[in-house]
Structure formats: C-alpha cells, structure tokens
C-alpha positions in Angstrom: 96.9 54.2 66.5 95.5 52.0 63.8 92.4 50.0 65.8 92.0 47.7 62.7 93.8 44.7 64.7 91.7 45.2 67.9 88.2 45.1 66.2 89.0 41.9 64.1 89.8 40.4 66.9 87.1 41.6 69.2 85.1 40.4 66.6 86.5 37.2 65.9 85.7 36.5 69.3 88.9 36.9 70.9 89.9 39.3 74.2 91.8 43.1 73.8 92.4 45.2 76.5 91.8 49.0 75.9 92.0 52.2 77.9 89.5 54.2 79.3 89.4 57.6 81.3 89.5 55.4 84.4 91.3 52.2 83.8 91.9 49.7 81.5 89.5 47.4 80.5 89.5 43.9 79.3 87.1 43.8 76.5 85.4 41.2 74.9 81.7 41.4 72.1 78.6 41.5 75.1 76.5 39.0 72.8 79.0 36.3 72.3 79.1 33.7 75.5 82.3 32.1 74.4 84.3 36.0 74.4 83.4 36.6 77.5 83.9 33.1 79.1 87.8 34.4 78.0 87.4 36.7 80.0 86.2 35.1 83.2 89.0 32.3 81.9 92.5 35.1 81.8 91.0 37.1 85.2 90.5 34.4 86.8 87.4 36.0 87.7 84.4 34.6 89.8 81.2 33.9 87.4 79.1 35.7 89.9 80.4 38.7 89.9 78.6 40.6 87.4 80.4 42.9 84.5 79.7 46.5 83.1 78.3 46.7 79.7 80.5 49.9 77.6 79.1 51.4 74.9 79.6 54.2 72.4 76.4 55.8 71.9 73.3 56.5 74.4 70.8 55.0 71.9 72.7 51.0 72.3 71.3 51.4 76.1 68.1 50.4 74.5 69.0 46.7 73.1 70.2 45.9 77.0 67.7 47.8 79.6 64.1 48.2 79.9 62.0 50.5 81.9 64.8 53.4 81.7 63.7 55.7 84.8 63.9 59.6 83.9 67.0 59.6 86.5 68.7 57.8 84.1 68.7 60.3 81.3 69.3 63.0 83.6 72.6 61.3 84.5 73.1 60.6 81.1 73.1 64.5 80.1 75.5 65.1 82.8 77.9 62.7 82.7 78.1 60.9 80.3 80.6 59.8 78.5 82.4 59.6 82.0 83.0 57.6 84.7 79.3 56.7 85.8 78.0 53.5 85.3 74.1 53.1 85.5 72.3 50.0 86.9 68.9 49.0 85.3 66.5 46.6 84.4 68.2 44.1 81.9 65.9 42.9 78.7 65.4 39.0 78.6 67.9 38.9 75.3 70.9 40.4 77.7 73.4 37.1 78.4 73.3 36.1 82.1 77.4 35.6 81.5 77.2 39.4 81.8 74.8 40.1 84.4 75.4 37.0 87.1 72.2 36.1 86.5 70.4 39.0 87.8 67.7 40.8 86.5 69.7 44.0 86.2 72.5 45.1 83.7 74.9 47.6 84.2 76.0 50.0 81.4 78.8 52.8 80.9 80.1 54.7 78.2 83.3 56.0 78.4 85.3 59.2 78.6 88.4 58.0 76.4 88.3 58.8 72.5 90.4 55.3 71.8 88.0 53.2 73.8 85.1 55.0 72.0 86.1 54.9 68.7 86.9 51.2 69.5 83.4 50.4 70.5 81.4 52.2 68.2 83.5 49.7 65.4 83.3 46.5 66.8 79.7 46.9 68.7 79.5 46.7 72.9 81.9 45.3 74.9 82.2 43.6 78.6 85.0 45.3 80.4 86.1 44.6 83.3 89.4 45.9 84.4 92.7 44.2 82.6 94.3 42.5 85.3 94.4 39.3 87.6 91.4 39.4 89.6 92.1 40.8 93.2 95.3 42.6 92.3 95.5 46.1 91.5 94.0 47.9 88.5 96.0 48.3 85.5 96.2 52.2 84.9 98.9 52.1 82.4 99.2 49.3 79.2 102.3 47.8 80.5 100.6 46.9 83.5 98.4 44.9 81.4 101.2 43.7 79.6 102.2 42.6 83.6 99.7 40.2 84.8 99.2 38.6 81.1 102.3 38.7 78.9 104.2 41.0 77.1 101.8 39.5 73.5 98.6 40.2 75.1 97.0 42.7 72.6 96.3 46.1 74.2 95.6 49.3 73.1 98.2 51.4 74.9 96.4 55.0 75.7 99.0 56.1 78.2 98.1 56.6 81.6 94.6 57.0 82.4 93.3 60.2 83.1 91.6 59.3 86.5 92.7 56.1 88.2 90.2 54.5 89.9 86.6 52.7 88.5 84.0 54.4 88.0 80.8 54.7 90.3 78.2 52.6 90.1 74.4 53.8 90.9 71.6 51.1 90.9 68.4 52.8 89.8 66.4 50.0 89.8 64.9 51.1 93.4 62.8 53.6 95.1 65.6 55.5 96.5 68.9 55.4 93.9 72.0 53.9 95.3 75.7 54.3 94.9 76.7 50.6 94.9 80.6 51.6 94.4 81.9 55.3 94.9 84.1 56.8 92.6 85.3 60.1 91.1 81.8 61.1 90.4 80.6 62.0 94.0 76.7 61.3 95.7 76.5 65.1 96.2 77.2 65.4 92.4 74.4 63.1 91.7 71.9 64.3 94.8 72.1 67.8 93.0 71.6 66.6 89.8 68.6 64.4 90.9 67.8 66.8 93.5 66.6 63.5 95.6 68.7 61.4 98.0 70.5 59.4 97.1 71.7 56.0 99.1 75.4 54.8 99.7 75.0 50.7 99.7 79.1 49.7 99.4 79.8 49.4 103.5 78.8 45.0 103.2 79.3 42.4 101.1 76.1 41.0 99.6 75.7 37.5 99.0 75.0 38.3 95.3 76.9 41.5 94.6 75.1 44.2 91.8 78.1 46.0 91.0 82.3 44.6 90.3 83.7 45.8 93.6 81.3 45.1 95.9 81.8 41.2 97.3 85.6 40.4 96.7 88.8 41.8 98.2 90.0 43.4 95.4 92.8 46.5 94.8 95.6 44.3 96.6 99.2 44.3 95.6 101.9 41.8 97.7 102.9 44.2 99.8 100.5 44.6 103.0 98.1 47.5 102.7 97.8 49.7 106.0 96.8 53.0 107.3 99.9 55.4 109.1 99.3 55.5 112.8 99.6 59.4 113.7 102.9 60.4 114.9 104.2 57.1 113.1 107.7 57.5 111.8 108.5 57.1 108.1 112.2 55.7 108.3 111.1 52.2 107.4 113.6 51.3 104.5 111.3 48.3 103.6 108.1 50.6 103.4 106.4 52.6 100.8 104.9 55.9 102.5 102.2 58.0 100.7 101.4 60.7 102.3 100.4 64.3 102.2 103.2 65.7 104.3 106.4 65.0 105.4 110.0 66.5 106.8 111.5 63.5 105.1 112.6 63.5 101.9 113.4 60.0 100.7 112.8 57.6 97.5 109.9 55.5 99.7 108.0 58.6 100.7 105.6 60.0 98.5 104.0 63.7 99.2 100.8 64.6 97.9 99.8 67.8 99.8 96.2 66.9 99.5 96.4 66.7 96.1 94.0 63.6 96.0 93.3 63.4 92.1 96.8 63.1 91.7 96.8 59.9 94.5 94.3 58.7 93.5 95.7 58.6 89.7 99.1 56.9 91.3 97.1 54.7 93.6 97.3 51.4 91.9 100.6 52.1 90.1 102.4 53.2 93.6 100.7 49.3 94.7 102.6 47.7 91.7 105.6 50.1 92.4 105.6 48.4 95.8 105.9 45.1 94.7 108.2 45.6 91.6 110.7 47.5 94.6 110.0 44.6 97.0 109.0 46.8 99.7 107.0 44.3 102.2 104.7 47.3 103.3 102.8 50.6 102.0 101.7 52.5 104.4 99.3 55.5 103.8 98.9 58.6 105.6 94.8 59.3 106.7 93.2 62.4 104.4 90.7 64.7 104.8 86.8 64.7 102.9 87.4 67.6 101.0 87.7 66.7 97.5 85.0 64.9 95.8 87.1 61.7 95.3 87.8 61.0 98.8 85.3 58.0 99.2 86.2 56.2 95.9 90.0 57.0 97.3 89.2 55.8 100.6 87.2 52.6 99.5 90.0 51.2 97.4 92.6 51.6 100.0 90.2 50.0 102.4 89.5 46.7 100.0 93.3 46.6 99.5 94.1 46.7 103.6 90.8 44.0 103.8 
C-alpha cells in the first residue's frame, strides 16, 4: 500500500488511523498541539487521560524521556517492537496534551511493518486506539471506518495479529509496575528483570498513568456479563462465547481454551453483538493458563463495569 497519502497528511497536521500488532491506532505528529487536540476532538476523549507515544526506532526514546533505568533497555531487547509500552520520566520539551500533565511519558514501538514504516516517515505519533472513546477497540479497518465514516483515512492492515492493547509498565518507581496487563505477561517481565514486579490496574486513580486505567472502556450496546455455571445457552437474543458447549448454534461461540484466538475476536464478537442486535453477550469463565488470561480477563471486566 502506497503510505504517501497518510504521511502528508500526518504531516499536514491532520489525523490517520493505522494498524498495529494489537489494534488500530488513531495517529496524529506527538509535537504538534493542534493534531492531537483532533484527536481528543473525533474520540471524544477525556484530556486527562494520557496517550502512548509510537515510535520507529529505539534511539527517538531519547528526545521524550530522561533518566532511562537499565530495566528499560532490558525490555527493550526483549520485546520490542511488540506490544509493551514503557512508562518513564518525560523531558520538559514533551507536550502536556500527550502526557495529561504528568511528569511521565509513555512510549511503544510497534510490532506491525505498516505502522513502522509509517512512523519512521512522518516522525512519532500519539495513538490511541481508533474508535469512540468507551466503545470497543477497532481490530479491523472497517471498524474504524464504523465509529467515524466510511472517508476517514485508514491504513487498512487486515485484522490485527493480537487484539487487545498492549501492557503498560511504569518504571518510574522503586518496584516496576504493570499499570495495564496485556499479551505480554508479569511472569514474562519478572524473568526478564529477574525482580518483582507490581500489578497496579485493580483501582481507578484519580489521575490515571496509563489509557485504560480510569474510564469504563471495551463496551459495546449489548450488556457485558459473565455465564453463571450450569447457565443455559438457548437465549436467542444472546451472544455466548465460551470454551465448550453441546449446542451448536449461530450465537454460540467455542473456543476450547484457545484464548489468543478470543482474545483476537474479543472486540469484533462486541461489535458482532451490536451489529446482530443481540441485547446480551455472555461469556463463559476461563482458566489462568495462557499468558493472556489477565489482559483477557481485564477487558471483559471494564466492558461488564
């Protein structure tokens, strides 16, 4: 796909929506104030709730954070590019539109050769997920094309590879913590730290330090609830995901524990629900045993809050 359009306008100062390995962004220059108050504008986002910087290469970390602890590079060499983003000390220079106002910045680079090759031609970019704030996350370009208009300018890189945000770590403290969970696990990062390493997503702070951490978010129409054990799936007006069933029927999903691939389907199975009209989805409990059980788990639990 020629990018040409996307970088002129990205640097003309307008808004493009991209894909990445986790979902789609809604990307916008980091230095230029008026981009990203677009973006706060189409979300309909709240202005204190602080955005993730992407870049393209390790070295732009520099021109936005200071103090870089030695954890960071060690997560660096492991996972990045991927789904990791990295909470540090923000430089004076770094625009409080990005950062709420805090003294911290959060950066990512990520996993998706469109969104790379994007950002390393038109410079850093604020991305928060393309979508209405609250509702679910887009995963594929026409949900983008959803919640904005079938014009909006986006990128279209198929569905995304894994679904849900990425985590968040704050290393700005004594003890690292995970301020959102995602596909990159704390046992994944406790072993490459080989320290311990704190799980802070349970509240909502006053003055969140991470996207997903104050504000319902995740939520389609349809009401959001766990299945009750022994709970029947025969509810016509229902969307049932879960991991087994006798029934076999249009509204009931099977995923045999196979919790990459729900959690790759989670948001598109929420806008299924309300492009089907079904007043309900209902999802079966799961086990801890894959490493994307808590980012799974968290999203589901915003959605039902």
């Amino acid at each position: 796909m020629d990018l040409k359009r996307y970088i002129s306008l990205i640097k003309a100062g307008e808004v493009a929506a991209f894909p990445t390995e986790t979902v789609y962004g809604l990307g916008a220059d980091a230095w230029n104030p008026d981009a990203i108050a677009k973006v706060f504008e189409i979300k309909g986002r709240p202005s204190d709730n602080p955005l993730i910087v992407h870049i393209s290469e390790e070295s732009q970390i520099e021109a936005f954070a200071r103090d870089i602890p030695a954890a960071a590079h060690q997560l660096i060499e492991a996972f990045w590019p991927g789904p990791l983003t990295l909470v540090l000390h923000k430089k004076p220079e770094v625009l409080d539109a990005v950062t709420a106002g805090l003294d911290t910045v959060a950066l990512r680079m990520p996993d998706h050769e469109k969104a790379l090759a994007l950002i390393s031609q038109s410079g850093p970019l604020v991305a928060p997920s393309a979508n209405k704030s609250g509702s679910p996350s887009p995963t594929k370009a026409k949900h983008v094309h959803t919640d904005f208009g079938d014009d909006f300018p986006v990128i279209d890189g198929e569905a995304t590879r894994i679904g849900l945000e990425s985590t968040v770590i704050d290393l700005t403290q004594s003890v690292p913590a995970i301020l959102r969970p995602g596909s990159i696990s704390r046992k994944q990062i406790e072993d490459v730290l080989e320290t311990f390493v704190e799980e802070s997503f349970f509240h909502q702070p006053e003055k969140p330090r991470s996207p997903g951490q104050k504000y319902s978010h995740y939520k389609p129409k349809a009401e959001v609830r766990w299945l009750e054990e022994n709970e029947s799936t025969d509810d016509v007006r229902t969307l049932y995901l879960v991991q087994s069933s006798s029934v076999i029927s249009s509204n009931v999903i099977q995923y045999n524990g196979e919790l990459d691939r729900m959690a790759k389907e989670l948001y598109d199975r929420f806008r299924e629900a309300d492009l089907e009209n079904f007043s309900t989805v209902a999802i079966q409990p799961f086990d801890d045993s894959d490493p994307i059980f808590g980012a799974l788990k968290n999203r589901i639990s915003k959605a039902i809050g």
